[in-house]
C-alpha positions as CSV (number, residue, x, y, z in Angstrom):
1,X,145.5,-62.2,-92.6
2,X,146.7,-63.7,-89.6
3,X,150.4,-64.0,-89.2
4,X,152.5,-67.0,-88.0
5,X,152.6,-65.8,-84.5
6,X,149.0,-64.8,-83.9
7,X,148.2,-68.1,-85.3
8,X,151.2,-70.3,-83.1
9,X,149.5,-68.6,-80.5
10,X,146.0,-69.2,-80.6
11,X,147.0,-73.1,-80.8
12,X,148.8,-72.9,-77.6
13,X,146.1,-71.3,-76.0
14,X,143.8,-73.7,-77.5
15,X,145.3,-76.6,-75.7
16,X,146.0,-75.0,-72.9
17,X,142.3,-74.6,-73.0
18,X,141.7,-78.5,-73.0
19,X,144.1,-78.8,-70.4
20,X,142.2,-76.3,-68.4
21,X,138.6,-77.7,-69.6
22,X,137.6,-74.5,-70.2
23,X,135.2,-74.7,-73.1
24,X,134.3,-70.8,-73.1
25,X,138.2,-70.0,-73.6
26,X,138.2,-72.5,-76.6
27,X,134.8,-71.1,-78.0
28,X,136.5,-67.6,-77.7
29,X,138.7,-68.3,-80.6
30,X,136.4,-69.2,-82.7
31,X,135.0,-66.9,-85.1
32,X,131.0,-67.3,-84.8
33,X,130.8,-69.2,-88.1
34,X,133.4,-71.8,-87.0
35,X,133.2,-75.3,-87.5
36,X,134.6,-78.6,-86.1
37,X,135.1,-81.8,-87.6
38,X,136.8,-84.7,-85.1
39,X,138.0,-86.7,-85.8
40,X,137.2,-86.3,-89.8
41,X,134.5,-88.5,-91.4
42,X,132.4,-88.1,-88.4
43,X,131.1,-84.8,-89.7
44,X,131.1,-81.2,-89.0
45,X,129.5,-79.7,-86.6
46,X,129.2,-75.4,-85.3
47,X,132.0,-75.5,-82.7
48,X,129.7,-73.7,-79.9
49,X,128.2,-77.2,-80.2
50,X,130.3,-79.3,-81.3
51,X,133.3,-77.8,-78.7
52,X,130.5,-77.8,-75.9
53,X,129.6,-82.1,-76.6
54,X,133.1,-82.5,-76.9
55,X,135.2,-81.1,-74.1
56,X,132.3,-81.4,-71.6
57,X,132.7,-85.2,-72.5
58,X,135.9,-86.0,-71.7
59,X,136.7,-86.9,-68.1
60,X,138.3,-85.3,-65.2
61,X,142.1,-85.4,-65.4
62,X,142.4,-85.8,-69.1
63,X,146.3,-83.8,-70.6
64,X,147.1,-82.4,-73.9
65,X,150.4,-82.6,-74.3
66,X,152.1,-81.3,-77.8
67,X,154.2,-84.1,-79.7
68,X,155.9,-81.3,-81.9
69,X,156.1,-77.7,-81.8
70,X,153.0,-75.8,-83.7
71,X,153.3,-75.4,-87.1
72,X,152.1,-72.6,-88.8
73,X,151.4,-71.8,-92.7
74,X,152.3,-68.5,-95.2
75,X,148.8,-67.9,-95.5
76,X,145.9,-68.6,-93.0
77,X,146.4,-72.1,-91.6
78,X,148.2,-73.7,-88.7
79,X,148.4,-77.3,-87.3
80,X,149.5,-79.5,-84.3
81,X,150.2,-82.9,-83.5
82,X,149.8,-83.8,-79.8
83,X,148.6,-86.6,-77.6
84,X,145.8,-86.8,-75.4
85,X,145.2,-88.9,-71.9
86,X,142.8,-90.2,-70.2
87,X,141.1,-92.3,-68.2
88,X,137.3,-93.7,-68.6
89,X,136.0,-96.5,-66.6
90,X,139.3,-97.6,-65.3
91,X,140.7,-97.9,-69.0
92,X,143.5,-95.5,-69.7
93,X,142.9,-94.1,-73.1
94,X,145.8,-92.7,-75.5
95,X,144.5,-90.6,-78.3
96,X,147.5,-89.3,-81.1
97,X,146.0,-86.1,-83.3
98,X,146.8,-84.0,-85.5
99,X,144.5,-80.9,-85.2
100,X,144.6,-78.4,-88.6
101,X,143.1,-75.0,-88.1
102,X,142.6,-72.5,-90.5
103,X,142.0,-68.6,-89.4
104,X,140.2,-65.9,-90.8
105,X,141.2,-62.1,-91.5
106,X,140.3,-61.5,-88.0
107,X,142.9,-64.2,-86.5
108,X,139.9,-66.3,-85.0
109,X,139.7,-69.8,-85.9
110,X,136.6,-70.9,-88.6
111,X,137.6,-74.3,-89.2
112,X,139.1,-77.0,-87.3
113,X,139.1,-80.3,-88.2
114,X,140.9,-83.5,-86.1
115,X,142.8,-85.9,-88.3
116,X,143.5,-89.6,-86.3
117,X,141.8,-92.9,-86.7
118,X,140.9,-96.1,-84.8
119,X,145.2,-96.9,-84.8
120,X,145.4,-93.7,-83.3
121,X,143.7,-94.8,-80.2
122,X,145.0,-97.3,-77.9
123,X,143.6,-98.6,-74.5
124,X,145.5,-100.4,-71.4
């Protein structure tokens, strides 16, 4: 099982992915089976794809910044709260998640799934 640290970590790395719009560094830790869900209710998807569709849609400039520090669970799970920014159109866009991820014996993440809903966005 993963410990806190390992799984602190792969968060941070994770968004610092986003930040970087690197989607291979955010498909690398991923376990091959892993799946996506964001935001929830939208349905779950293989994160290859689903990270791929995603993070190759956002536009250029778009930050991750963390709201809280990482939290991280006993067992296999970790989660993060954090806000994202950007701009589409000429419409700033702020987006408030909270991303839970849950790891597998080998520390790679094999679910992931993006909790925030239509109050969670707001445009100026």
């Amino acid at each position: 099982m993963p410990n806190e640290a390992h799984m602190k970590a792969a968060m941070q790395s994770y968004l610092d992915a986003l930040n970087a719009a690197d989607v291979e560094g955010i498909i690398s830790l991923f376990a091959e089976e892993g799946t996506i869900e964001d935001p929830v209710g939208t349905g779950v998807h293989a994160a290859r794809e689903g990270l791929t569709r995603l993070v190759g849609g956002l536009p250029a400039g778009a930050t991750f910044t963390l709201d809280t520090p990482i939290r991280a669970s006993h067992a296999s799970g970790a989660a993060m709260a954090f806000t994202v920014q950007l701009t589409r159109d000429g419409i700033q866009t702020q987006i408030r998640s909270l991303d839970v991820m849950r790891f597998d014996e080998a520390g790679l993440i094999v679910e992931m799934k993006a909790y925030y809903g239509p109050s969670d966005i707001t445009t100026t």
